[in-house]
ChimeraX commands (.cxc) that place a marker at each C-alpha (Angstrom):
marker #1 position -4.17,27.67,6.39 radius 0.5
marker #1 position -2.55,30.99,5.73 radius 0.5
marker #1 position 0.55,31.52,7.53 radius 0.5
marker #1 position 0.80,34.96,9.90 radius 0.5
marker #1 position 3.80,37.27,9.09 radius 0.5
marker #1 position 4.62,38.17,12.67 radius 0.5
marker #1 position 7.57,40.82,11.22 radius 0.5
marker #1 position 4.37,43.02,10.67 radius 0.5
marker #1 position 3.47,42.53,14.13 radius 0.5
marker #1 position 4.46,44.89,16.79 radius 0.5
marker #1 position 7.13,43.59,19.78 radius 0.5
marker #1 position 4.58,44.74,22.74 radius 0.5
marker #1 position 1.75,42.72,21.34 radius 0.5
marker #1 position 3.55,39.53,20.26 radius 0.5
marker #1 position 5.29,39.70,23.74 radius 0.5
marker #1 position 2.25,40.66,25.72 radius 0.5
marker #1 position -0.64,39.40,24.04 radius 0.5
marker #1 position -0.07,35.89,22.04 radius 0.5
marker #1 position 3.68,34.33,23.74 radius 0.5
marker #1 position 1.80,34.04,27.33 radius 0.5
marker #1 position -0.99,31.54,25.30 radius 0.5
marker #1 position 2.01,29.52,23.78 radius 0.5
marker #1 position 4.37,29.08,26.66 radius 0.5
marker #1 position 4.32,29.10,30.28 radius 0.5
marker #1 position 7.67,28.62,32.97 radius 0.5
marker #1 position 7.87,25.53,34.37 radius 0.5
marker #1 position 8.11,25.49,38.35 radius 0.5
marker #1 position 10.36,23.59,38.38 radius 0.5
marker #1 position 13.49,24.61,36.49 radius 0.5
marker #1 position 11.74,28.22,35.40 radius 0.5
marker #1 position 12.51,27.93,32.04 radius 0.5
marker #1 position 10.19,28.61,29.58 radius 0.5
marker #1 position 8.25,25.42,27.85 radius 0.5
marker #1 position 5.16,25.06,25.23 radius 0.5
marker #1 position 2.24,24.69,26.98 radius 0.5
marker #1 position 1.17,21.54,25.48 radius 0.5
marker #1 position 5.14,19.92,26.86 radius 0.5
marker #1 position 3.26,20.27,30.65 radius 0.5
marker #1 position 1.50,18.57,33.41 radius 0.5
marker #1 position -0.58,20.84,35.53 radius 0.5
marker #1 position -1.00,20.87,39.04 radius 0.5
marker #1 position 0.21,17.92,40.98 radius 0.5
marker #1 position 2.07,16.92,43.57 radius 0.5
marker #1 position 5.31,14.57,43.62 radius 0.5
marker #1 position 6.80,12.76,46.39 radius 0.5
marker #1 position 10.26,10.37,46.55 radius 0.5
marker #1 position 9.39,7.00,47.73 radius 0.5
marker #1 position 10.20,5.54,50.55 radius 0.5
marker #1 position 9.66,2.46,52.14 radius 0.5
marker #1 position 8.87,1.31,55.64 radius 0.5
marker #1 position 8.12,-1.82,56.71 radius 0.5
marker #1 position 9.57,-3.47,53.57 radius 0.5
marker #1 position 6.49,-2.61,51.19 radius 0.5
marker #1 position 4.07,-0.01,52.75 radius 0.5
marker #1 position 4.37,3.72,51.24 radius 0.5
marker #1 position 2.42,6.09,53.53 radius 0.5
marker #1 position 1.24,9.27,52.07 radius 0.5
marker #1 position 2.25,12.73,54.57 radius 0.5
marker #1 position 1.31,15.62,52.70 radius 0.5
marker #1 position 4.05,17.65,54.33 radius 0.5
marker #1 position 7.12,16.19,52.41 radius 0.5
marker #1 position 5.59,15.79,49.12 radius 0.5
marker #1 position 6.59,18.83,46.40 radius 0.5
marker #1 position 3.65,20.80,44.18 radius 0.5
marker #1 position 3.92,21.62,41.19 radius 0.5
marker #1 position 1.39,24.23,39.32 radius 0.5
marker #1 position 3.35,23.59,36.14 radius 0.5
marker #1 position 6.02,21.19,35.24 radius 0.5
marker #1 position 8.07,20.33,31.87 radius 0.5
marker #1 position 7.89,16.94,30.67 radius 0.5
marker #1 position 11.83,17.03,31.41 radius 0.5
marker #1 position 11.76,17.59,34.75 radius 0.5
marker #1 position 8.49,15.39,35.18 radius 0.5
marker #1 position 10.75,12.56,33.61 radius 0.5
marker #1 position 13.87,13.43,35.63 radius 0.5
marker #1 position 11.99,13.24,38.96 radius 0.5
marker #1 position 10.77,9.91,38.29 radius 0.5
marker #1 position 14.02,8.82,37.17 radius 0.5
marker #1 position 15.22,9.72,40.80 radius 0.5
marker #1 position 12.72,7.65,42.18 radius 0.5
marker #1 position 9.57,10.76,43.01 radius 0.5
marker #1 position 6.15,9.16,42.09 radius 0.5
marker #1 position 2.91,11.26,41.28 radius 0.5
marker #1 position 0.65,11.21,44.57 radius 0.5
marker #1 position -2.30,13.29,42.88 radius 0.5
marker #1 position -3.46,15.89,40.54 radius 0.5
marker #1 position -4.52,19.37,42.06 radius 0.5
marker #1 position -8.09,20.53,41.70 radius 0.5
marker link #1:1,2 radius 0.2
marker link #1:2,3 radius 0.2
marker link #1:3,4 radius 0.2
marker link #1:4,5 radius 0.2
marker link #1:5,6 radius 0.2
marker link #1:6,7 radius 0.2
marker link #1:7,8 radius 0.2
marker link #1:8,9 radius 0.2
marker link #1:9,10 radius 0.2
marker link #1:10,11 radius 0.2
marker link #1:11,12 radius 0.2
marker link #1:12,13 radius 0.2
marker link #1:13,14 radius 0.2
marker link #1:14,15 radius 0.2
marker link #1:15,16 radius 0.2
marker link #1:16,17 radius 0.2
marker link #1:17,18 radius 0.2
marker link #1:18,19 radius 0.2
marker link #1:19,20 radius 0.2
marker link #1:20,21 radius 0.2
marker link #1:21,22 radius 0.2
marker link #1:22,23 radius 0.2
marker link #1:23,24 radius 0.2
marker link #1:24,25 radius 0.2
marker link #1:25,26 radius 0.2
marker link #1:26,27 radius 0.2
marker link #1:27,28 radius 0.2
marker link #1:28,29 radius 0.2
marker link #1:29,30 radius 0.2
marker link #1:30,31 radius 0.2
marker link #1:31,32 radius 0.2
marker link #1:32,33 radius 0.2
marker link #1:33,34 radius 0.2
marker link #1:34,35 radius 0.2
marker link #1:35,36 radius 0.2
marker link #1:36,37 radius 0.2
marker link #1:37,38 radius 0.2
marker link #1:38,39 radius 0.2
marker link #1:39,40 radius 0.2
marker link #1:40,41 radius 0.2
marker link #1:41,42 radius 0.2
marker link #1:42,43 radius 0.2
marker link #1:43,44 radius 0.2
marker link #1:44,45 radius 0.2
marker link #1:45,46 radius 0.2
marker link #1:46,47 radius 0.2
marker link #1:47,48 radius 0.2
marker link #1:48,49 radius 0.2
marker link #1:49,50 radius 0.2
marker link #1:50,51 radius 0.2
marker link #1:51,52 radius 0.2
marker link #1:52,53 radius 0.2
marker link #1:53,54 radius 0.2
marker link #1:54,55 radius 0.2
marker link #1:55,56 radius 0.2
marker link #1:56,57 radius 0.2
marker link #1:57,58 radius 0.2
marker link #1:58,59 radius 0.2
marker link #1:59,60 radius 0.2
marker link #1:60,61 radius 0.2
marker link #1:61,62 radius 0.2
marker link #1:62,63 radius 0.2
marker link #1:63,64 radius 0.2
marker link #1:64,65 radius 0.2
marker link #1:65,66 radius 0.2
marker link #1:66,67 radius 0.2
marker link #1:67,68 radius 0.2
marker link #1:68,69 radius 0.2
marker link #1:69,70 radius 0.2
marker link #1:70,71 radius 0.2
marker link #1:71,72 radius 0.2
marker link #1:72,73 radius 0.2
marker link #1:73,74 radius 0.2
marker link #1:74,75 radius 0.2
marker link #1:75,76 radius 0.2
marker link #1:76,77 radius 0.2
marker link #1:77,78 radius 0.2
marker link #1:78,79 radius 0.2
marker link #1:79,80 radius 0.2
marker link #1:80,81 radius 0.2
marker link #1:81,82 radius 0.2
marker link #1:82,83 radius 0.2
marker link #1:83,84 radius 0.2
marker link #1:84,85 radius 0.2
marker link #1:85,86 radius 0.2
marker link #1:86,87 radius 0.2
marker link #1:87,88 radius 0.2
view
C-alpha cells in the first residue's frame, strides 16, 4: 500500500472532504474522536434502585447519545450509568 502525501493536498479538501470520514465529535464532551473509538446511538441511564433490587426503565431521565467516545462511555459507567438500548 502506497502511502498518500497529503502536503500535495489542498487545506479545503482535506478539511472538507476526507477529516469528516475519519472523525466525528463526540456528544458528549464535543471533542473530536476517530470514528472507529465510538458507540452510536444509545441511550444511558444512572441506576437506581427501589425496592432493594428492581430497576424500572422511565424514558424521561435516561441521556441519548448519537455519538459517544469510548472515554466518556467508560467514565459514565464508572459513575454507575448503564446502557438501556441502542437507537434505531
Amino acid at each position: 500500500m502506497s502511502k498518500i502525501n497529503l502536503n500535495v493536498l489542498p487545506n479545503h479538501i482535506i478539511k472538507h472532504m476526507i477529516k469528516p470520514y475519519i472523525y466525528c465529535k463526540c456528544s458528549c464532551c464535543n471533542k473530536e474522536v476517530v470514528n472507529n473509538d465510538i458507540t452510536t446511538k444509545i441511550y444511558m441511564k444512572e441506576y437506581k434502585t427501589i425496592f432493594d433490587d428492581d430497576f424500572y426503565v422511565y424514558y424521561h431521565d435516561m441521556e441519548y447519545y448519537e455519538k459517544i467516545c469510548n472515554e466518556c462511555y467508560v467514565n459514565k459507567l464508572n459513575h454507575n450509568m448503564f446502557p438501556i438500548k441502542k437507537g434505531t
